[in-house]
N, C-alpha and C positions, 0 to 999 in steps of 0.2 A: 675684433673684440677679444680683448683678453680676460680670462676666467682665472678665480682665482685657486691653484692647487690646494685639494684635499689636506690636511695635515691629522695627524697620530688625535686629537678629539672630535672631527668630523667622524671620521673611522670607527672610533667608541661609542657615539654617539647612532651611529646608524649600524652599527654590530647589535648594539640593544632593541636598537628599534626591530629592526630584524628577528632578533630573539623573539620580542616578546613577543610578535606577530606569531611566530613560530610555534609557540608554546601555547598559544590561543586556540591556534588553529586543532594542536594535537588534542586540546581538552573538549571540544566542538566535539570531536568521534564519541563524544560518550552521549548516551541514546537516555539518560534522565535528567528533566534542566535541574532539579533542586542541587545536585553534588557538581553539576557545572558551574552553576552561578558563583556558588561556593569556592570552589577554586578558580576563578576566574576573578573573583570580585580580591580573593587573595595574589591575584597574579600581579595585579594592576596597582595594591596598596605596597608592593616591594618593588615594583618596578618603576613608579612613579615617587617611591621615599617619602608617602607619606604614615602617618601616625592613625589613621581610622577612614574605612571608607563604606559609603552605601553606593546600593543602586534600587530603580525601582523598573519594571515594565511595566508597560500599560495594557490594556483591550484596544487593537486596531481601532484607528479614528478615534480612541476614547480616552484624552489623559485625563482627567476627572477624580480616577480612582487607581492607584495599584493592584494589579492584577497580580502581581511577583515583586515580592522586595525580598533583599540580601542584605547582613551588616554585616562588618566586620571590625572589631576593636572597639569599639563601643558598650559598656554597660546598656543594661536595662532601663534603666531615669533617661542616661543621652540618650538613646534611639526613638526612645516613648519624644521626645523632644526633639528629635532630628524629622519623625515621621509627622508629626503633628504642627509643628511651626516653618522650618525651613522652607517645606513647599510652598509656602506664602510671600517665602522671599528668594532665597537664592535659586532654589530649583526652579520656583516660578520662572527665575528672570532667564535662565536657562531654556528653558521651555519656548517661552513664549518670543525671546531673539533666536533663536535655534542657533546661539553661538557659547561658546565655553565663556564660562564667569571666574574671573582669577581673581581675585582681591589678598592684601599680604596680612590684612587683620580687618573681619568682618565686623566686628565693633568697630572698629573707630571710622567704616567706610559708610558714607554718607546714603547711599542706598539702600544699608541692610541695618545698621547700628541701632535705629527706632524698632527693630524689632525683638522683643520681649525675651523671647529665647535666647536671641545671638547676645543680647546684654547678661542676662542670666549667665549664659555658659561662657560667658568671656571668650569666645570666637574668637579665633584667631586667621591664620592662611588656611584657603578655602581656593579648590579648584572645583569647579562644576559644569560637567561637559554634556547634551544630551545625545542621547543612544539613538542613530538613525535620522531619519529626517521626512519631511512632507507627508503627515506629521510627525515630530521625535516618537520610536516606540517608548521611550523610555531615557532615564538621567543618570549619571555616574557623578556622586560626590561624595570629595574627597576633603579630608581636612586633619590639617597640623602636619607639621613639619621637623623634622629634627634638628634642624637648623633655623633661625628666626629667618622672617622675611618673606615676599612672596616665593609661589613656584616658579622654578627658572622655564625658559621656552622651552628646551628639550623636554624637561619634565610636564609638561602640559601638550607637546606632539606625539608624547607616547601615550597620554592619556585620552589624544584623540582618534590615535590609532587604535587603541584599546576600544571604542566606541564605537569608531565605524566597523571594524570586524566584528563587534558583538551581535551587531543589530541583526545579521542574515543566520549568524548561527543562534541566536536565540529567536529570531522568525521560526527556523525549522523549526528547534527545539517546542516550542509554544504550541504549534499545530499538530505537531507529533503528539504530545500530552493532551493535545482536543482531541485529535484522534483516539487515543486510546480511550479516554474518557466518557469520548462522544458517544451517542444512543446508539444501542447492539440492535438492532431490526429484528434481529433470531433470540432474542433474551427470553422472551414467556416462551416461546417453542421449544428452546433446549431444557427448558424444567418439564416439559410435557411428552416431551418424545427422544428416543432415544437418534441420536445423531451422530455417533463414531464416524470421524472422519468426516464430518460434513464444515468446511472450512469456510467462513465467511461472515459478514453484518450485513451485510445489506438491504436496501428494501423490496431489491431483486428476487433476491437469493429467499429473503423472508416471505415473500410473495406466492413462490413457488413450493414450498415448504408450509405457507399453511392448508394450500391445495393437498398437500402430500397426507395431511392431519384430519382434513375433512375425508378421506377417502381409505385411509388404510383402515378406520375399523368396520367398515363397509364390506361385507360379500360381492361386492360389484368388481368388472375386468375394469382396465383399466387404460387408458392412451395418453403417453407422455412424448411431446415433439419438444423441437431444438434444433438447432444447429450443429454442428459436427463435431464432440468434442466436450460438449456442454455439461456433462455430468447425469445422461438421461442414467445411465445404467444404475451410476448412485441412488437418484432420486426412487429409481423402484426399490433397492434394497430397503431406503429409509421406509417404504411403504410396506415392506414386505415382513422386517423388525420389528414395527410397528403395530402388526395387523395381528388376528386372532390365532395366524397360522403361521408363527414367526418361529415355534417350534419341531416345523415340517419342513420339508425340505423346499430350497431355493436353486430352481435351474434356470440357468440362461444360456441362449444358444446365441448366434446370431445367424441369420438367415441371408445374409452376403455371402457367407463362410463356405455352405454346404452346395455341392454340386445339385444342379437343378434337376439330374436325375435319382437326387437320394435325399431329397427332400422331406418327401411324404416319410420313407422309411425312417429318418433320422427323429421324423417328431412322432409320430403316431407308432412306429415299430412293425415289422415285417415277420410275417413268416417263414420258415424254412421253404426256401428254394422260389421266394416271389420275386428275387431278381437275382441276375450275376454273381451279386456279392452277399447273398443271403445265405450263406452255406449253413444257418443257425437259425433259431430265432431269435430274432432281434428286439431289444428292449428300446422304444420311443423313448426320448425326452419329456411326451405327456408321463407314461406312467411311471418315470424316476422322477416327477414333482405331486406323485400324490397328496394329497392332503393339504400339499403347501403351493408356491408361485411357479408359476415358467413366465421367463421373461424374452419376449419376442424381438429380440432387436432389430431396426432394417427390417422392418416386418413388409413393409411395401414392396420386397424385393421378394416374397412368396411367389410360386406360380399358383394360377390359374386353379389346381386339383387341389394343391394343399390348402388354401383360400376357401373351396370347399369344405372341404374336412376340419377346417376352423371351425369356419361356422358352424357345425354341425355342431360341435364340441360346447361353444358357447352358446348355442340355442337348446341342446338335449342333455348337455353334459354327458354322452356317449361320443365313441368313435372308433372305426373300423382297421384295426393294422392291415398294413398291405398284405393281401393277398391272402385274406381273413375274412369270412360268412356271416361272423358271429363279433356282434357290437361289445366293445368294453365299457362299463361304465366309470367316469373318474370326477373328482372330487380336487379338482382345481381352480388358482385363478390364475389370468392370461392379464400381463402387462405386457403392453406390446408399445415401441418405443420405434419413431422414424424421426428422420431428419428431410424427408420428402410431405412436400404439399398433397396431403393426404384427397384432399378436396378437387385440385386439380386430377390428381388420379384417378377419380371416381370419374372425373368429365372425359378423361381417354380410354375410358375402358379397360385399363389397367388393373382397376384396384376395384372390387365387388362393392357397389354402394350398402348391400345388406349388411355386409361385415362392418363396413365402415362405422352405422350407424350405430352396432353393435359395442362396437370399440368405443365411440365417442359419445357417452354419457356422460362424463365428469374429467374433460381433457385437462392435462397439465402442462406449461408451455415451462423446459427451462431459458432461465435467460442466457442472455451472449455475454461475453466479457466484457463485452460494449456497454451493457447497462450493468453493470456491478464493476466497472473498474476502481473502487475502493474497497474491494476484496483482496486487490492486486497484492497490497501490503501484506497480508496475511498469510496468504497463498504461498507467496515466493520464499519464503523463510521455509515452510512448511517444504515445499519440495525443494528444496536447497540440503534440509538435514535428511530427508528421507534418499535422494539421489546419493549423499554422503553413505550411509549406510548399506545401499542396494549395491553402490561399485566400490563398498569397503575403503572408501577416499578418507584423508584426513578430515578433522574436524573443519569445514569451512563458514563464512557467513559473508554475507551482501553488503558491498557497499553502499553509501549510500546514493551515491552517483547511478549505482548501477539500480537499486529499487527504482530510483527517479525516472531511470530509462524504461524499468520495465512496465511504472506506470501509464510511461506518456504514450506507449507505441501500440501500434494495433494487432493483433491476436485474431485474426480470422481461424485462427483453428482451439482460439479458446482455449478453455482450461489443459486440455491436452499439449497444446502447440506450448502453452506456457510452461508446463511442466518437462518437455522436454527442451526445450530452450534452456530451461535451469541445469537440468541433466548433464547437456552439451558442456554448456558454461562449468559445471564444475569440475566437469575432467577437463576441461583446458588448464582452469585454474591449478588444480591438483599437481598436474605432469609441468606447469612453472613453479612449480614447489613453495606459492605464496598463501597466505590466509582468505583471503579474501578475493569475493569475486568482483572484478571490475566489471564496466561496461564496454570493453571489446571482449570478454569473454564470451559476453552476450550475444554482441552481434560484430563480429569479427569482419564480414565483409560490407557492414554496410555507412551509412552515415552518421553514424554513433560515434562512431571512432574518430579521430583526430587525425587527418592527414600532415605524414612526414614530420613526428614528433620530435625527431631529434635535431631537425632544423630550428625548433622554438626554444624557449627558454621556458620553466618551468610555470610564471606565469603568463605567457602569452598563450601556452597550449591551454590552461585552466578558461583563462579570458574567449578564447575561440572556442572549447567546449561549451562552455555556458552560450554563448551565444549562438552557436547551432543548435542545443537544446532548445533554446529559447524561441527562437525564428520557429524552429519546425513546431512546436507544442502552440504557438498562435494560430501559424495556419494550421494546423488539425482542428481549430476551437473556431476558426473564421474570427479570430482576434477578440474571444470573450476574453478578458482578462480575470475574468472570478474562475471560471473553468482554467485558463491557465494556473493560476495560483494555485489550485486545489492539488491538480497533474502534478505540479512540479513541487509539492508541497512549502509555498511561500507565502509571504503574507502578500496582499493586491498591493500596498506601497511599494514594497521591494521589487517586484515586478515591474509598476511604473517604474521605477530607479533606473532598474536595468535596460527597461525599452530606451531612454535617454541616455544610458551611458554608452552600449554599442550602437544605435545611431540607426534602431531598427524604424520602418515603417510601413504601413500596412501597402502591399501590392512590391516593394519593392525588392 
């Protein structure tokens, strides 16, 4: 079979095509849709040679109404007239064939010519192509030409290219702006309590936080559990800020840290010569948080004596430094913060059920990253410019590849594990002397990354990225596809697309 060779307008022809893909794609990096559309809708009215062009987005599953609409070259009479009549006709038919409508003069063509408008404005070439598909997000039309006649094919393939590339980047863009816009969970809280540095929306995050509001202007101790990582230490500050003794001092120890022979002495304070290293006396952690908080971290990792002398402390509000006759009395409260099943401990004899009981009036559980992974968004930015600052690194920021990864993957060490993931990530990025952090920055030896890139071509490795995102962010969701979409931040159509286009299916 013989093919027939390229020639010098083939070549022009798909240099453009090329381009304008190109140039799409560069204007998608920008993180607001209104100044996108805007230039994009301008991208398409030069690259396609026509004389004025609209588009409109819809609400998922919903063409009904414009959700987003763009002009471009148009007065104010035409568009008032493009938005109010057309859709009845040309865009309609668009829409509703999910195929581009060419016509070389809308007046005199037999489908659209009865319509009011198109005779008023004396319509002339008209391409109208819809944005996306199952169902269109949205329509790109385009009309007049500088030359009489219909649009030529080229000029209506670039216009189709124009379309289907639009639809995923204005999916992001669209969810991103619901995001931003969408209901803050911590909104009435942060006008009521002071939260520096408390990073997040959620109804996790907000959950724990109003615990934190019932409790801080309270005289009561207090017990805050989580997971490893989870932000206990934060949430007692916010409690501690909050509270009537916000201008007293704030100690926190952790009781992992401190050797299980200098325990007692490190909290409660020692006498001259009550042990080895008491060559002084020794001031407790109880009484450098006079007046104000000690915060217990890993409090379940107390021994046995010191557990006593807790007690004691939060039953009399007195306690005995080591190797002392005479009681001190103090004027504290005790948050005490574990990541161990406080309950099981009381069942091994580990952990003093009296104390327990003590502690657990009014428990605070923070959440995992598991239930607030739409903090993730937030988060990452935030330790992205704080890591920049801590290791004096250039200015850097996230791709969006790489948010997408940090959203989808799992974080057993939580907030911490995330924050140093970002860390890592941007001295790699940094010492490759680029702006931006990717997602092998991230996760450099795992399945994030693209094997043997330089065997691909640029888009087969894109194509194989996405669909290892893809495959893994299913099965993490057990194939929800609304949980996928949110993860991967897409619309549920575009997702179906893609399950069809790589040829994914469930088990395989």
């Amino acid at each position: 079979m013989k093919t027939r060779p390229i020639d010098s307008t083939d070549l022009h022809q798909l240099q453009r095509e090329y381009d304008l893909s190109l140039r799409l794609l560069e204007l998608g990096q920008q993180r607001e849709l209104k100044p996108f559309l805007q230039e994009a809708l301008a991208l398409v009215v030069e690259a396609v040679e026509a004389r004025q062009g609209y588009l409109e987005l819809y609400d998922d599953r919903d063409a009904d109404e414009a959700r987003w609409w763009m002009a471009h070259g148009f007065t104010t009479a035409e568009l008032s007239s493009v938005r109010s009549a057309l859709s009845r006709g040309i865009i309609a038919e668009a829409l509703a064939s999910g195929q581009t409508v060419v016509t070389p003069s809308a007046v005199l063509d037999p489908r659209f010519g009865a319509n009011e408008s198109v005779r008023r404005g004396q319509i002339d070439a008209v391409l109208c192509s819809p944005i996306g598909s199952d169902p269109p997000r949205g329509v790109l039309y385009l009309q007049g030409r500088a030359a009489p006649g219909l649009f030529a094919p080229a000029e209506c393939t670039r216009a189709e290219i124009f379309a289907r590339h639009l639809a995923p980047l204005a999916d992001r863009l669209l969810l991103e702006h619901s995001r931003r816009q969408g209901t803050d969970a911590t909104t009435a809280l942060r006008s009521t309590l002071r939260l520096d540095g408390v990073i997040g929306r959620s109804q996790a995050l907000a959950a724990a936080l109003k615990q934190a509001a019932l409790v801080a202007p309270l005289d009561i101790h207090v017990l805050i559990t989580g997971e490893c990582g989870t932000g206990k230490s934060q949430l007692a500050r916010v409690i501690h800020e909050n509270s009537p003794r916000s201008a007293a001092p704030y100690i926190e120890i952790n009781c992992a840290a401190i050797p299980e022979a200098l325990v007692e002495s490190e909290l409660f304070g020692a006498e001259k010569g009550a042990h080895s290293q008491a060559d002084r006396r020794i001031e407790g952690k109880v009484a450098a948080a006079e007046g104000g908080t000690l915060v217990l971290d890993e409090v379940a990792l107390l021994t046995a004596a010191a557990q006593g002398k807790l007690l004691q402390l939060l039953h009399s509000k007195q306690y005995y430094p080591l190797g002392s006759a005479r009681p001190i009395t103090a004027d504290v409260r005790v948050i005490a913060a574990t990541n161990a099943d406080l309950k099981q401990a009381v069942a091994d004899r580990t952990f003093r059920d009296d104390l327990f009981f003590r502690l657990q009036v009014l428990p605070i559980r923070m959440p995992s990253m598991a239930e607030r992974r739409e903090d993730v968004a937030e988060l990452a930015p935030f330790f992205c410019a704080n890591a920049c600052q801590r290791h004096t690194l250039p200015r850097l920021e996230l791709s969006r590849g790489a948010l997408s990864a940090l959203e989808s993957a799992a974080w057993p060490g939580n907030v911490r594990e995330l924050d140093y993931a970002i860390q890592a990530a941007a001295i790699r990025a940094a010492g490759e002397g680029v702006a931006q952090i990717e997602t092998r920055h991230l996760f450099p030896d795992s399945a994030h990354t693209t094997s043997e890139p330089a065997d691909l071509t640029f888009q087969e490795a894109t194509r194989q990225f996405q669909s290892q995102m893809l495959r893994r962010t299913l099965q993490d969701t057990d194939w929800n596809v609304v949980e996928t979409a949110r993860r991967l931040d897409l619309a549920r159509s575009h997702v179906y697309n893609l399950i069809k286009v790589f040829g994914l299916a469930r088990g395989a």
